[in-house]
ROVO-265364 format. One line per 5 residues: for each residue x, y, z of C-alpha. Coordinates in nm, 2 decimals. Example, Ala and Ser with C-alpha at 12.3 -4.5 7.8 and 13.67 -1.06 7.14 Angstrom:
BEGIN
1.23,-0.45,0.78 ~ 1.37,-0.11,0.71
***
This chain:
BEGIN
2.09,3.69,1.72 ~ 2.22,3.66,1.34 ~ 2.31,3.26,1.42 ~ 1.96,3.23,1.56 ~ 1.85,3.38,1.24
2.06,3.18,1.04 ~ 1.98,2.88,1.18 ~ 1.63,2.97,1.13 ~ 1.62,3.01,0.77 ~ 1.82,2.68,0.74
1.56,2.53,0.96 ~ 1.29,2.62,0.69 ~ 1.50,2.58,0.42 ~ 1.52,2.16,0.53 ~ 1.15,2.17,0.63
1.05,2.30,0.30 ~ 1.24,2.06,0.12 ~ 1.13,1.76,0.32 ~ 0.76,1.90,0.25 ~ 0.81,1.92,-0.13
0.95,1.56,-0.13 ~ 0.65,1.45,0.07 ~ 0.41,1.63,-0.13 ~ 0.49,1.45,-0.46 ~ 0.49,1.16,-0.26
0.14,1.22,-0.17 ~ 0.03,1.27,-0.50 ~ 0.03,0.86,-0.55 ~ -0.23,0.93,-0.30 ~ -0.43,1.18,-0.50
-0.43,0.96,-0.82 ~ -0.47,0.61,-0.61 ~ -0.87,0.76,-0.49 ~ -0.94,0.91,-0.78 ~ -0.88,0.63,-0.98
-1.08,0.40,-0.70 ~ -1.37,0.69,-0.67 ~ -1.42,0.79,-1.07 ~ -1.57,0.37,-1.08 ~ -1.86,0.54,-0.88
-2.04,0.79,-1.16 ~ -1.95,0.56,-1.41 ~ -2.15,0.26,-1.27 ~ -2.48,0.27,-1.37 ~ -2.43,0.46,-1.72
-2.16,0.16,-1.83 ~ -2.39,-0.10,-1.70 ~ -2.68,0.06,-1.91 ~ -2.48,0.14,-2.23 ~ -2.35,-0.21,-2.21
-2.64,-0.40,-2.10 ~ -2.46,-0.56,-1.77 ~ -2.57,-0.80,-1.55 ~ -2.47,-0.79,-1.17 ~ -2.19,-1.06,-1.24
-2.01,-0.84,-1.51 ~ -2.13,-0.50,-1.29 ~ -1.90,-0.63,-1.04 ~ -1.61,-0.74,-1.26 ~ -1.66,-0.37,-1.43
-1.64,-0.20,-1.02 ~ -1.33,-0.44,-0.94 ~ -1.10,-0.49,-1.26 ~ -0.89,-0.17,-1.13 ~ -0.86,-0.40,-0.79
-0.71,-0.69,-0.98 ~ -0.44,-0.49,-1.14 ~ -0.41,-0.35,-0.82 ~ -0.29,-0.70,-0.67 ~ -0.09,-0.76,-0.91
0.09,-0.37,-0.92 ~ 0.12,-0.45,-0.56 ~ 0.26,-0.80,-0.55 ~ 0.58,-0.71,-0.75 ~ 0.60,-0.31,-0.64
0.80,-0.37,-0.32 ~ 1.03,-0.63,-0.52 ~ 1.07,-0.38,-0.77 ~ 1.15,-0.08,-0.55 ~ 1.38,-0.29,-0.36
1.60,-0.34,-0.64 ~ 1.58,-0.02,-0.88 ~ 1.44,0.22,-0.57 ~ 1.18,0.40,-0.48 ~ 1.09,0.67,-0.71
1.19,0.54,-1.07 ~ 0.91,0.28,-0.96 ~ 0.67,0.57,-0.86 ~ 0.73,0.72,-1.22 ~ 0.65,0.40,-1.35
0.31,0.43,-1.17 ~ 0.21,0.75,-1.30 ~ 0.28,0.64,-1.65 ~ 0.04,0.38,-1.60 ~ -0.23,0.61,-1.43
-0.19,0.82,-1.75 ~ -0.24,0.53,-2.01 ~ -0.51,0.37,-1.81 ~ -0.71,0.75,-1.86 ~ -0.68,0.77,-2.19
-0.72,0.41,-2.26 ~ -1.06,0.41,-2.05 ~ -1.21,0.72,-2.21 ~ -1.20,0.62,-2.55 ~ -1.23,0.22,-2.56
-1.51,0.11,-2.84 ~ -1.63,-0.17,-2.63 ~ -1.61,-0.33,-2.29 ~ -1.40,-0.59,-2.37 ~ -1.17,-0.31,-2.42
-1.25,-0.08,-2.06 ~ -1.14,-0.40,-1.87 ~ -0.81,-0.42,-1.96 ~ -0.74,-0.03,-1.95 ~ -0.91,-0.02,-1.64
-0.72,-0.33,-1.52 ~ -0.38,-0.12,-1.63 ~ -0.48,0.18,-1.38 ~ -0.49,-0.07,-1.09 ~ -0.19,-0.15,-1.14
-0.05,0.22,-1.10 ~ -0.25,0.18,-0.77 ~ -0.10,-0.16,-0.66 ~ 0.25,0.01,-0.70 ~ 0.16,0.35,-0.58
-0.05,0.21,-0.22 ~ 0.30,0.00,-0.15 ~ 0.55,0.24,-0.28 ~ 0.43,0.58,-0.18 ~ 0.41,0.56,0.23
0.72,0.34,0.22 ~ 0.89,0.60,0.04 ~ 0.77,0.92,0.26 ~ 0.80,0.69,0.59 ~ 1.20,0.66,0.49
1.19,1.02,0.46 ~ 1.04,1.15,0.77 ~ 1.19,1.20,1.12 ~ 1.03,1.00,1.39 ~ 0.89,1.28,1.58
0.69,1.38,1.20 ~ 0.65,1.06,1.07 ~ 0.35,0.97,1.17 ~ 0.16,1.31,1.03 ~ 0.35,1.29,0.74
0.31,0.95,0.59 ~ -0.07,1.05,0.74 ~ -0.04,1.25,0.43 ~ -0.06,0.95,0.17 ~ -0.39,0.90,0.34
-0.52,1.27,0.29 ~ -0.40,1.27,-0.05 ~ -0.64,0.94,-0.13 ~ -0.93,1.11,0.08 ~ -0.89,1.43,-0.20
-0.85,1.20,-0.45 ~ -1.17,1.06,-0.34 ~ -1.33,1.39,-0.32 ~ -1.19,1.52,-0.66 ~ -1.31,1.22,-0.80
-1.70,1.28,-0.65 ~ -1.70,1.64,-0.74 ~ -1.53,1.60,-1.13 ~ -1.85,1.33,-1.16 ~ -2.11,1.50,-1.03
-1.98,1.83,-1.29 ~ -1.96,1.67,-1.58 ~ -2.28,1.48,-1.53 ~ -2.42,1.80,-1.46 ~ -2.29,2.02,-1.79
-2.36,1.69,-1.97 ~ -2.72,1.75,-1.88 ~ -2.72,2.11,-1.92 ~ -2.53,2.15,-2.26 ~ -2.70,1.80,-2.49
-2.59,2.08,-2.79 ~ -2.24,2.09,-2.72 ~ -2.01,1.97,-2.91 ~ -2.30,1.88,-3.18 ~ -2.02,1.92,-3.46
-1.73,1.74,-3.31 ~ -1.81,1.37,-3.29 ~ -1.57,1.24,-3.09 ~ -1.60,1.50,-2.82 ~ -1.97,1.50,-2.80
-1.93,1.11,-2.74 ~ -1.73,1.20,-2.48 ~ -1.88,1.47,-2.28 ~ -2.24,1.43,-2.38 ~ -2.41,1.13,-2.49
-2.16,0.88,-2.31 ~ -2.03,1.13,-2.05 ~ -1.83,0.83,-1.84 ~ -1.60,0.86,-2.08 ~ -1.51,1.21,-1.93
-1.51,1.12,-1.58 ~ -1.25,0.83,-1.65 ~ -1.01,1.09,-1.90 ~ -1.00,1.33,-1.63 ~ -0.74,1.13,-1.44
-0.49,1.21,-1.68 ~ -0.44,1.58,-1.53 ~ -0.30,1.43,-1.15 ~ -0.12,1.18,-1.38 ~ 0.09,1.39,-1.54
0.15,1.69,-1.30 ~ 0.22,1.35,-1.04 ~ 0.52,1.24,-1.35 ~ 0.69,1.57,-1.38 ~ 0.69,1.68,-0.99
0.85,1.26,-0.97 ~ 1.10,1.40,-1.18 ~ 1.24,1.69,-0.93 ~ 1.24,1.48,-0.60 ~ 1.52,1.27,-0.48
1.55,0.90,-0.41 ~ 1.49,0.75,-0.07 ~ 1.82,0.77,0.12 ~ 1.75,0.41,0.29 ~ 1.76,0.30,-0.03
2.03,0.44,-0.13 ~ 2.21,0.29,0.17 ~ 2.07,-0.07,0.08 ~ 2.22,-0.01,-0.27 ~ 2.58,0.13,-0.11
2.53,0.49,-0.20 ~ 2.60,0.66,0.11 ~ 2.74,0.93,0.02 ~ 2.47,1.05,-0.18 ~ 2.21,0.92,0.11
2.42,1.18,0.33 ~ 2.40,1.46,0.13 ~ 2.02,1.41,0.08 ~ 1.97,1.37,0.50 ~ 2.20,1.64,0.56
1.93,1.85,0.37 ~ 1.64,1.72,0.54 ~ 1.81,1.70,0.93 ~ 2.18,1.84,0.94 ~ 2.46,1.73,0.90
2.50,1.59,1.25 ~ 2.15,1.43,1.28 ~ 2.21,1.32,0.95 ~ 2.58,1.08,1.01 ~ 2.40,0.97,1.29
2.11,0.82,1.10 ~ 2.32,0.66,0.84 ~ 2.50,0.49,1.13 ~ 2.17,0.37,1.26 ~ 2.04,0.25,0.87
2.41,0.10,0.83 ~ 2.36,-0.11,1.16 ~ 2.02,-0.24,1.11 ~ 2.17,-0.36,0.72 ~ 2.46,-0.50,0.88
2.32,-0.74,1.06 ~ 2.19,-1.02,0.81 ~ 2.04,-0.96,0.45 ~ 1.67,-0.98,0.46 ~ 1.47,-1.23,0.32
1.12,-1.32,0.35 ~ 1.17,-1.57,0.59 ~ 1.25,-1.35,0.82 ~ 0.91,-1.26,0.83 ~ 0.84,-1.60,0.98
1.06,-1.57,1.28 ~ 0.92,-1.54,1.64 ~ 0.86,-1.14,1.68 ~ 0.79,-1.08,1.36 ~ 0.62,-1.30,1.25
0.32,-1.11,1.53 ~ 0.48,-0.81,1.26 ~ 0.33,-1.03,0.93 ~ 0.00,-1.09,1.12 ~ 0.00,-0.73,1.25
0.01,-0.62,0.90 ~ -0.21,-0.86,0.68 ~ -0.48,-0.81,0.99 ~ -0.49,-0.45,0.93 ~ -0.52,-0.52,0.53
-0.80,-0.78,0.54 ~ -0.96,-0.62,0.84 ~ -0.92,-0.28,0.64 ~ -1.16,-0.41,0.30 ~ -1.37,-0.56,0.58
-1.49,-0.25,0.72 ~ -1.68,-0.14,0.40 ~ -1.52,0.13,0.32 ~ -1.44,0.08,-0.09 ~ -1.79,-0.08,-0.08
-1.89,0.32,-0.05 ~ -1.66,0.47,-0.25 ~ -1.73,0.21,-0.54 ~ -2.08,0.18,-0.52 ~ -2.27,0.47,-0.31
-2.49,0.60,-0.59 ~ -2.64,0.28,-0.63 ~ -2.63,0.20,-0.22 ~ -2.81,0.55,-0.18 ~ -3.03,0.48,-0.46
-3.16,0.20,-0.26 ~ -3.18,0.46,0.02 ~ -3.44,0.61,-0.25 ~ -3.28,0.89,-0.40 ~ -3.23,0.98,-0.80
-2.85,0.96,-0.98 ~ -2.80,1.32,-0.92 ~ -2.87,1.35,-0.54 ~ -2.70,1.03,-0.49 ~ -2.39,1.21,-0.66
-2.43,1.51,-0.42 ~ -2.48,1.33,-0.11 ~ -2.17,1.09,-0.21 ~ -1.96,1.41,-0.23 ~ -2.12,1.56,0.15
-1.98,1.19,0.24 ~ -1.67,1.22,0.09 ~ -1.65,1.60,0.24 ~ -1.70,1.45,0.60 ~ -1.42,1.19,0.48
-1.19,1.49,0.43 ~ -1.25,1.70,0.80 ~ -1.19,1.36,0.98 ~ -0.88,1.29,0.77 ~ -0.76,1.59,0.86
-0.83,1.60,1.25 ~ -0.65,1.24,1.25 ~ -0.36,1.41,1.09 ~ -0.35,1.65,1.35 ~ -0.35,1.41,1.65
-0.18,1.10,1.53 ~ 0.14,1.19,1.68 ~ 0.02,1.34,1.95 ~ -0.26,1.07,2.05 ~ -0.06,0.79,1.87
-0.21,0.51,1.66 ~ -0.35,0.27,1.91 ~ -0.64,0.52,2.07 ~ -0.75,0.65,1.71 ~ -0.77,0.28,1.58
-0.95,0.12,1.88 ~ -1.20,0.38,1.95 ~ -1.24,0.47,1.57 ~ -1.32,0.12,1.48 ~ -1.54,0.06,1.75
-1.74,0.37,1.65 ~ -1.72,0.20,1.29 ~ -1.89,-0.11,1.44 ~ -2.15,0.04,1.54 ~ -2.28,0.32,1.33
-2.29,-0.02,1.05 ~ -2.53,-0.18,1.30 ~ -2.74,0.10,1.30 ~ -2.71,0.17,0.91 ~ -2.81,-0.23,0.88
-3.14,-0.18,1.11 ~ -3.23,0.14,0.88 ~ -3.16,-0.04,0.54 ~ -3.39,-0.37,0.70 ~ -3.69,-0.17,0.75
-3.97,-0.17,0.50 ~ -3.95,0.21,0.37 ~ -3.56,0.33,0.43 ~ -3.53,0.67,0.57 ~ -3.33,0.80,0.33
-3.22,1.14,0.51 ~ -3.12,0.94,0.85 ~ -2.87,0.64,0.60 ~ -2.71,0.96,0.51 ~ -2.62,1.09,0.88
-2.54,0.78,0.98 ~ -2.32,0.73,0.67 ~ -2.09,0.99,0.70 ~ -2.09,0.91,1.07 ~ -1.94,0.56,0.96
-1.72,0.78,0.72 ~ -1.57,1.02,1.00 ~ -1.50,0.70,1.22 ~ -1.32,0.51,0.98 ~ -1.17,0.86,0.90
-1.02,0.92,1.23 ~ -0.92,0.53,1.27 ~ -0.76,0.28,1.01 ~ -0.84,0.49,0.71 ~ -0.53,0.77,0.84
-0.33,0.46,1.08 ~ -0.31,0.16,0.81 ~ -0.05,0.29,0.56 ~ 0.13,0.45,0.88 ~ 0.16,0.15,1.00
0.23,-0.09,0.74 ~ 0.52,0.18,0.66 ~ 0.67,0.13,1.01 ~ 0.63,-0.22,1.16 ~ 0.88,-0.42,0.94
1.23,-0.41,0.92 ~ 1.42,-0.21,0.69 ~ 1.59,-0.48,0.49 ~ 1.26,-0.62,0.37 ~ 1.06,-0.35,0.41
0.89,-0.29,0.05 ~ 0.85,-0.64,-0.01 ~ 0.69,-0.67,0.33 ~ 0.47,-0.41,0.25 ~ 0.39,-0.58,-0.07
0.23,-0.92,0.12 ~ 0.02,-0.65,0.31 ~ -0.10,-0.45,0.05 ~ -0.16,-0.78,-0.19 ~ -0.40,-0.90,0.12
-0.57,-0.55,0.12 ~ -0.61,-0.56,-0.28 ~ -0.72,-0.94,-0.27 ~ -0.97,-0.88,-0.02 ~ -1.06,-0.51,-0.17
-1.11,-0.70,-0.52 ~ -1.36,-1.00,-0.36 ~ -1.59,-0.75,-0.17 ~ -1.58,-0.50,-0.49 ~ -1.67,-0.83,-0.68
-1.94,-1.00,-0.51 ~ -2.13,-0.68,-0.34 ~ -2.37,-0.68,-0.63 ~ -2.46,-0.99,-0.62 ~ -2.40,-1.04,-0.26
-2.65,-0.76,-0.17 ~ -2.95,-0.88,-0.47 ~ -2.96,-1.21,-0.26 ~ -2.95,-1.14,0.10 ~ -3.07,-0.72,0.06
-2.90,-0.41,0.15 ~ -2.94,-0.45,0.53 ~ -2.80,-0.81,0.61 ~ -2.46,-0.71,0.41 ~ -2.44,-0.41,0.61
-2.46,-0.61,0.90 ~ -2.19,-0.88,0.77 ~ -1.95,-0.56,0.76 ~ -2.04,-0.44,1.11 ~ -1.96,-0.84,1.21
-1.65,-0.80,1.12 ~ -1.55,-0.48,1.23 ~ -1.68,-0.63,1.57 ~ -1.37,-0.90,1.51 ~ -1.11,-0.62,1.40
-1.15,-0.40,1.75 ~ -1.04,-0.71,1.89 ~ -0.76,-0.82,1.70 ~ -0.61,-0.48,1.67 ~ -0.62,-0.42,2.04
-0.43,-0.75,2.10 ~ -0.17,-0.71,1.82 ~ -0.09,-0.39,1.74 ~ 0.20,-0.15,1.92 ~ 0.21,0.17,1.97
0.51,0.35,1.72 ~ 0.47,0.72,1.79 ~ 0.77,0.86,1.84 ~ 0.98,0.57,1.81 ~ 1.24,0.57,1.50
1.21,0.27,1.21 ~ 1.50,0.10,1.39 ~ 1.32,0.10,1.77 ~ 1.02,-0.02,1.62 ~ 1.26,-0.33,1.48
1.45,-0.41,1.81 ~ 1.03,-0.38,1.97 ~ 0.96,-0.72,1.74 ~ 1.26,-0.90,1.91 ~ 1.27,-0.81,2.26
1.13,-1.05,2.54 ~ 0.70,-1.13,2.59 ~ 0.80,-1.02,2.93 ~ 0.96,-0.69,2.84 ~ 0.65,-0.64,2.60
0.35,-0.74,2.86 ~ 0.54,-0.45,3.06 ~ 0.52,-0.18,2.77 ~ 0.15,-0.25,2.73 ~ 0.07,-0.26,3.08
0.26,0.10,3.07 ~ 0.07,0.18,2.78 ~ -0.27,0.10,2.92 ~ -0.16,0.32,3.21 ~ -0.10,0.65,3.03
-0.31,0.89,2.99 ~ -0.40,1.07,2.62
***
């Protein structure tokens, strides 16, 4: 009875510390959607204060997604070579200036550039921060874990929507505040986007100094010949014995060759690179930043004011939240084929219908909504909680964060042209037909991802390596299995 106690309290004592580690992790998370969301409020007041036209309303609504390429191009080159978490620390320095910089620029020529700056934190943060959980996790967890990057962005999201919708709200209620402070009242009254941008730099710096407690990533510190220090971190997470045997496992897979990009282009995984840039371009493809950039002005075409296009964007990014959640809960247990399938289709279709209710004469406004936040919950419980699972698991461990950095680049390249053109795209063709365009490729994506994509639940990093080389015939039979089982 006292060793079962014991090995209780040692049993918390490792999941605790693999929870804090994961937690910070997640925080990239936090500050990656509320850096994408804040662009949402801002909109309309920056494209009024500055006189935009739709050209320059979309280069203001994607600048963060250009930094955000490039952050993501060099990230997994970066972390490869100085690890994991000094290049996290990097990115919430970069969050931080990008705040500050965007709350108090005197003109737009300035805001680009800070704003391009924050992307950048995101480019490095959406590569670094599942790669760095997913080399964490155990196999049985990992899944729900790295699932955690994705509920972190969905908060961020939501944080970002509710800190808009508050200060637009007190800047409405309180035009006397701040009368005798200048600067402040430019801020938080007469130009109150300036506020919504500066809150970022809270997350920012609680997301620097929790960086500063974690450890590095013990497959990294393997790759850089540290593995006595790698033990010693595992041994906390797994014990001792689970924890040798890992090494051995990481030491193996290293062993073989050193990785390098061509790799990538090898039969098996090369499916791997496809695998991964498919769920990237296929994941812009599906809308989703579309409504987290630019709902206000999509449900102001729906016919509602500013400030009820504020609250209804924060009930969607409240349904975003519950179906993050719910795919936490089953993604190890369902695995990652079923929710991204059936998700997607779901997606596919509730954009049909939101196409034929945006192409009618008078839009019902009240029925968009419903059938927006059922679009949100699908992509929720799909590729919105499997793609940074994913991309964290299906490429080898020598070349895994630069890998991840060809994905992520796709995602940011293609999240940057949609961002870009949707203004535009939408003035010529109308609200309706670019729904529709979004629906035609989701159509496309159910497809591909049930051709290409494995299931990984349960399996370690390693397995789902050896899965890439083995045999079509040995494959045809796991899918054939696969299709067999029952959920």
């Amino acid at each position: 009875m006292k060793l079962s106690k014991m090995a209780m309290r040692n049993n918390r004592r490792k999941n605790a510390y693999l929870a804090l580690i994961c937690f910070v992790a997640s925080l990239g998370g936090i500050l990656f959607g509320f850096d994408t969301a804040v662009i949402s409020g801002t909109v309309s007041l920056v494209e009024t204060q500055f006189a935009l036209d739709k050209i320059n309303v979309g280069w203001f609504g994607s600048s963060a997604l250009l930094g955000a390429i490039i952050g993501s191009l060099f990230a997994g080159v970066l972390s490869d070579k100085y690890g994991r978490r000094p290049i996290l620390i990097l990115s919430a320095i970069l969050f931080f200036l990008s705040a500050l910089g965007s709350t108090i620029p005197p003109s737009f020529e300035v805001l680009i550039p800070a704003r391009i700056l924050g992307g950048i934190g995101i480019g490095i943060a959406s590569v670094v921060a599942p790669l760095f959980i997913s080399e964490f996790a155990p196999a049985n967890l990992r899944g729900r874990l790295v699932a955690l990057y994705q509920l972190s962005l969905v908060i961020g999201i939501l944080l970002a929507y509710y800190s808009n919708w508050w200060l637009l709200g007190f800047s409405q209620a309180n035009k006397t505040f701040f009368e005798n402070t200048e600067l402040l009242y430019q801020i938080m009254i007469s130009e109150v986007w300036r506020a919504m941008f500066g809150m970022e730099m809270i997350p920012a710096a609680l997301f620097f100094f929790l960086l500063l407690i974690v450890p590095e990533s013990p497959r990294w510190l393997v790759m850089d010949a540290k593995e006595d220090k790698a033990l010693r971190i595992l041994e906390k997470i797994q014990g001792k014995f689970a924890a040798v045997k890992e090494i051995e496992n990481i030491q193996y897979v290293l062993s073989k060759k050193k990785g390098t990009l061509k790799e990538l282009l090898k039969p098996g995984f090369r499916i791997a690179l496809i695998a991964g840039l498919g769920l990237s371009i296929f994941g812009q493809f599906t809308g989703v930043n579309i409504i987290v950039y630019y709902g206000p002005d999509i449900l102001g075409n729906a016919g509602f004011n500013f400030d009820n296009s504020l609250k209804f964007q924060a009930a969607i990014g409240v349904i975003n939240l519950i179906f993050t959640i719910l795919a936490i809960w089953k993604i190890d247990s369902w695995g990652r084929r079923p929710l991204l399938i059936g998700g997607m289709a779901s997606v596919c279709l509730s954009l049909l219908i939101v196409a034929a209710l945006f192409s009618k004469p008078e839009a019902n406004g009240i029925l968009i909504v419903i059938m927006l936040c059922v679009y949100m919950a699908s992509l929720s419980f799909s590729i919105n909680a499997v793609i940074w699972v994913l991309l964290g698991e299906i490429y080898p461990t020598r070349i895994r964060g630069r890998a991840m950095s060809i994905a992520t680049f796709a995602n940011w390249g293609t999240n940057f042209t949609t961002a870009f053109f949707f203004p535009w795209f939408v003035s010529q063709i109308g609200m309706g037909a670019g729904f529709l365009v979004f629906a035609g490729f989701c159509f496309i994506a159910t497809i591909f991802f049930y051709k290409t994509i494995p299931e990984t639940k349960g399996k370690t990093l390693e397995e789902i390596e050896q899965y890439w080389t083995r045999s079509k015939k040995i494959k045809k039979q796991e899918i054939i299995n696969l299709k067999n089982r029952k959920f």
